[in-house]
MIMARTOR-81686 format. One record per residue (C-alpha): x, y, z; residue in one letter. Coordinates in steps of 0.5 Angstrom, whole numbers, padded with zeros to 4 digits, always signed. Each point is the difference from the previous one (the first is absolute). Layout:
N
XYZA/...
end
This chain:
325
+0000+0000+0000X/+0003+0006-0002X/+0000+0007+0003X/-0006+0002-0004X/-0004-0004+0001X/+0001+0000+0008X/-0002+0006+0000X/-0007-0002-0003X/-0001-0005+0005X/+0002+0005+0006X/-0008+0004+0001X/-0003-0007-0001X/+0004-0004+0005X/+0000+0006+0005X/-0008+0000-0001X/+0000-0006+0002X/+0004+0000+0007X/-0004+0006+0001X/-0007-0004+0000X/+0003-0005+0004X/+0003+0006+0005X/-0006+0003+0001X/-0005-0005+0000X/+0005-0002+0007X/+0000+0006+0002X/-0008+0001+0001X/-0001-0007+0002X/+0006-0002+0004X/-0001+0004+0007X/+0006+0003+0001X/-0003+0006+0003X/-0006-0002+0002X/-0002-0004+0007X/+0001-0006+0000X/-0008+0000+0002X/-0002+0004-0006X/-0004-0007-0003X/+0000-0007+0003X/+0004-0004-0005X/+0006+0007+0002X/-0001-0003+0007X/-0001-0008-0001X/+0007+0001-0003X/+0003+0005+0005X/-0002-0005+0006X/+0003-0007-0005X/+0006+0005+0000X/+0001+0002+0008X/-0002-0007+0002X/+0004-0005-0005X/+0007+0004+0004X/-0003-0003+0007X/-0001-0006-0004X/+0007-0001-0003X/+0003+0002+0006X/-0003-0006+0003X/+0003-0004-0005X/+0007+0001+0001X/+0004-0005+0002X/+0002+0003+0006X/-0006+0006+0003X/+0001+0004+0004X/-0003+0001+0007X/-0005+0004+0000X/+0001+0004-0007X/-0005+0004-0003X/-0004+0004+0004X/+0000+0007-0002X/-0002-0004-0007X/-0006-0004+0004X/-0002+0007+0003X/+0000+0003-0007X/-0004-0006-0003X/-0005-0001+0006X/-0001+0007-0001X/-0002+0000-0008X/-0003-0006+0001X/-0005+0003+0005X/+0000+0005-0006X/-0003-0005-0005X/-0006-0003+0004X/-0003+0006+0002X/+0001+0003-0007X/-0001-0006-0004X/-0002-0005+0005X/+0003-0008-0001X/+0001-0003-0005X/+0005-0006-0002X/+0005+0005+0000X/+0000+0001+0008X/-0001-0008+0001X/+0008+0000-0003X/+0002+0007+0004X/-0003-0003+0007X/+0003-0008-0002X/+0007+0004+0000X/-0001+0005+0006X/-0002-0006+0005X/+0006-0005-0003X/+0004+0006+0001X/-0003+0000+0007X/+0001-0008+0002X/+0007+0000-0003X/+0002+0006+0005X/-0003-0002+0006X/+0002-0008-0001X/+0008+0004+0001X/-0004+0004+0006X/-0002+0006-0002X/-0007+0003-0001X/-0003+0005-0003X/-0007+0001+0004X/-0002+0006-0003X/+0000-0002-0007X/-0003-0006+0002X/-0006+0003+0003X/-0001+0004-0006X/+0001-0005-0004X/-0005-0004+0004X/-0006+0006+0000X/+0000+0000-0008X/-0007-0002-0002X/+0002-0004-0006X/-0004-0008+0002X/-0005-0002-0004X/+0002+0005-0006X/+0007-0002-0002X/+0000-0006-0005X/+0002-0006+0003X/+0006-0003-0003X/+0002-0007+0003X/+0005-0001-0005X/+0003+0007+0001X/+0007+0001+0005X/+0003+0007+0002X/+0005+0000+0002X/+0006-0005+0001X/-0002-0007-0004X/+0004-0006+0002X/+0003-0004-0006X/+0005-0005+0000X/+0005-0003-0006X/-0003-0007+0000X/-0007+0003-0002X/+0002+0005-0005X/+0005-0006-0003X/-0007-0004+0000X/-0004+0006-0004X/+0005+0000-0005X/-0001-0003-0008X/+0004-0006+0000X/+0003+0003-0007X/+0000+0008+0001X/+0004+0000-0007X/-0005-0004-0003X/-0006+0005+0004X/+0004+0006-0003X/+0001-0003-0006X/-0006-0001-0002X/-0003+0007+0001X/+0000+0002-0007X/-0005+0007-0003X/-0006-0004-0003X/-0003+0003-0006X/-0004-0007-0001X/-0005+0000+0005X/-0006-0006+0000X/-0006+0005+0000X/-0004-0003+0006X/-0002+0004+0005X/+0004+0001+0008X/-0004+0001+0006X/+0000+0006+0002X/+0002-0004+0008X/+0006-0003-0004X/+0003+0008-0003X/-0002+0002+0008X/+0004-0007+0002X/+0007+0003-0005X/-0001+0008+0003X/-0001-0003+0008X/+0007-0003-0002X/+0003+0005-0004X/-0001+0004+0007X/+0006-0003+0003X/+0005+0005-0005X/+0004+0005+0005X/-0002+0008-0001X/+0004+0005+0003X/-0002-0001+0007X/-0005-0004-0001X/-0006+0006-0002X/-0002-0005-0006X/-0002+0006-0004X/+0000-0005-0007X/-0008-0001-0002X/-0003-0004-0006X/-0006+0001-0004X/-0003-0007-0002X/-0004+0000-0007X/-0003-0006-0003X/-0006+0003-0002X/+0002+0000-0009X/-0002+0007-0002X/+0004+0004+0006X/+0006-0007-0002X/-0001+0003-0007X/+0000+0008+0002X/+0007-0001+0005X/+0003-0004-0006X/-0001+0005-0005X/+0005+0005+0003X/+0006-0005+0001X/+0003-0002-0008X/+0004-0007+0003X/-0006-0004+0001X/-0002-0001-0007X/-0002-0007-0003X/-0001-0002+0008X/-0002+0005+0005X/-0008-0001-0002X/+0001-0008+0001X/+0002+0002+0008X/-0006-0001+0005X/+0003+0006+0005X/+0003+0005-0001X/+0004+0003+0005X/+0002+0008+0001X/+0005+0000+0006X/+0001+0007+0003X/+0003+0003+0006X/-0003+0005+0004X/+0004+0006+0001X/-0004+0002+0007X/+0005-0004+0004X/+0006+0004-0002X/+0003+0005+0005X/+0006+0003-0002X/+0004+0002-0007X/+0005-0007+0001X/-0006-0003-0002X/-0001+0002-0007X/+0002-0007-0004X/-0003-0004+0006X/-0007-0002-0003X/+0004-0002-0006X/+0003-0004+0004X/-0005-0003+0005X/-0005+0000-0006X/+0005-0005-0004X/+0001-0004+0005X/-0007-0001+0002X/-0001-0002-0007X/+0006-0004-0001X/-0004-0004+0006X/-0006+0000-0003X/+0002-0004-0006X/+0005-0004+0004X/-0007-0002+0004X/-0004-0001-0006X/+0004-0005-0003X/+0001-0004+0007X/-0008-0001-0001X/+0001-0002-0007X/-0001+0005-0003X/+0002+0004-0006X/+0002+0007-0001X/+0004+0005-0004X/+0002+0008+0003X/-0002+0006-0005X/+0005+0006+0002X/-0003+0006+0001X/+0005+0005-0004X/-0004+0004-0002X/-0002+0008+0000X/-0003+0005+0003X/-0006+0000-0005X/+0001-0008+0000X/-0001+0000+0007X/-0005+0005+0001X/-0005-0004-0004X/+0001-0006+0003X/-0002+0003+0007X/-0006+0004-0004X/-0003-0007-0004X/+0001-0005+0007X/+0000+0005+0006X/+0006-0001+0003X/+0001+0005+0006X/+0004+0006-0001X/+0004-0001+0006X/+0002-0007-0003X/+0006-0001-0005X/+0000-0006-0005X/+0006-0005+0000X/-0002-0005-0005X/-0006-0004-0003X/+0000-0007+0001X/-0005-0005-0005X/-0001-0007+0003X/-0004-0006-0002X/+0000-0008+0001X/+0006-0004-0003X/-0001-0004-0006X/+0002-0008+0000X/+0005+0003-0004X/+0003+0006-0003X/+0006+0003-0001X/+0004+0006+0003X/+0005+0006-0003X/+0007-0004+0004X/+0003+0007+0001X/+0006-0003+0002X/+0004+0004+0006X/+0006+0002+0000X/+0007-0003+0004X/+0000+0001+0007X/+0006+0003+0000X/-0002+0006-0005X/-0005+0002+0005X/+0003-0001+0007X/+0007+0001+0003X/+0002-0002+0007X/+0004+0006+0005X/+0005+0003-0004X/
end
């Protein structure tokens, strides 16, 4: 590319950079209270709790670390029920606090203020009830993660492939839930899980999404959901932060597919490289919130007895990882 044509270029890609920026400006809260929306506050309180959750995962904890934090979380906790009452949210943040509480008084130390406080919440009877959801610090042990493991991890890799023959019969909607539900276990930065997804198999909004992406032709209309990951701007607070959605989004969506394919089914990712126009016309046609930005698209459909796959061969190793130099 030579010097004329990289000035011709320059006003679109700042356009671009600038649409993003401003959309991260106005939806992330760096200048807002926390509080300003619940979705802000959700994100706040996941943020402020998981350091007391990673300070009990040490291997060595300190005795009695965290208070002027468990003050603060206490406090913004109570913010959050009278203002937005509880909800599966608070289940987490009020599961984290009393662990916290039972590991610091099992090493003799105890907070009874907090304690009372937390004891005086009005929350039973109106939280979700979630047997299966821990807070906190979960034991684990190497013999059950080894018996959890696929006999072959290449073969299981391997065997993942972007899939543009799809069978045609439909997926239960329970099943698609069953692959999100998985993909949840992907890491965001301080566990605010601000990744979304918008499911559709209805075949008019299917056919309205595809319309917008040009690398699906041939097999996107043959895909029983279509996927939109997206990211929710909301749960960001500072400038550092700028990129992260992109790399939370990508993860979660990496997690999705992986998810997809351990229940047997197949999927191919549909990049989102688009433009402003692009981008603003998508969220016109299928109601995207503005406050989410688009990560990816994702076509999903059954496998076929038998059906063929792009190899995309990877490159070597050592062309990609270097050890300490």
């Amino acid at each position: 590319m030579n010097v004329f044509q990289k000035i011709l270029i320059a006003p679109k890609l700042v356009a671009c950079y600038a649409y993003d920026g401003w959309r991260f400006i106005r939806y992330a809260h760096l200048f807002d209270d926390p509080f300003c929306s619940q979705s802000c506050a959700q994100a706040h309180l996941y943020r402020l709790s998981h350091s007391l959750e990673k300070g009990l995962a040490l291997p060595q904890p300190r005795v009695g670390f965290g208070r002027e934090l468990t003050e603060q979380v206490m406090k913004d906790l109570e913010k959050y029920y009278a203002k937005f009452g509880a909800d599966s949210c608070t289940a987490d943040v009020r599961g984290i606090l009393e662990s916290l509480l039972e590991s610091h008084e099992a090493n003799g130390i105890s907070w009874e203020d907090i304690s009372s406080r937390l004891s005086a919440l009005s929350y039973k009877g109106t939280e979700p009830n979630n047997s299966e959801q821990k807070t906190g610090l979960v034991e684990r042990t190497r013999k059950e993660v080894l018996a959890s493991l696929p006999a072959s991890p290449e073969l299981f890799f391997k065997q993942r492939h972007s899939v543009r023959q799809f069978s045609g019969v439909q997926i239960p909607r329970l099943e698609i839930e069953r692959a999100v539900q998985l993909a949840q276990r992907a890491p965001s930065v301080c566990n605010r899980q601000g990744g979304r997804l918008h499911l559709y198999d209805e075949p008019t909004l299917k056919e309205k999404i595809l319309a917008h992406q040009d690398g699906n032709r041939g097999f996107g209309d043959q895909a029983a959901v279509i996927v939109a990951v997206t990211h929710d701007l909301s749960i960001f607070y500072k400038n550092g932060e700028r990129n992260q959605a992109f790399v939370d989004g990508g993860i979660f969506a990496m997690n999705l597919t992986m998810a997809l394919h351990a229940l047997g089914y197949g999927s191919c990712m549909l990049n989102w490289s688009m433009s402003p126009r692009q981008d603003v016309a998508m969220r016109k046609d299928i109601g995207i919130p503005e406050g989410e930005v688009i990560i990816a698209l994702i076509a999903v459909g059954g496998l076929r007895e038998k059906y063929t796959v792009a190899a995309s061969p990877r490159r070597p190793v050592e062309s990609i990882a270097s050890w300490n130099k």
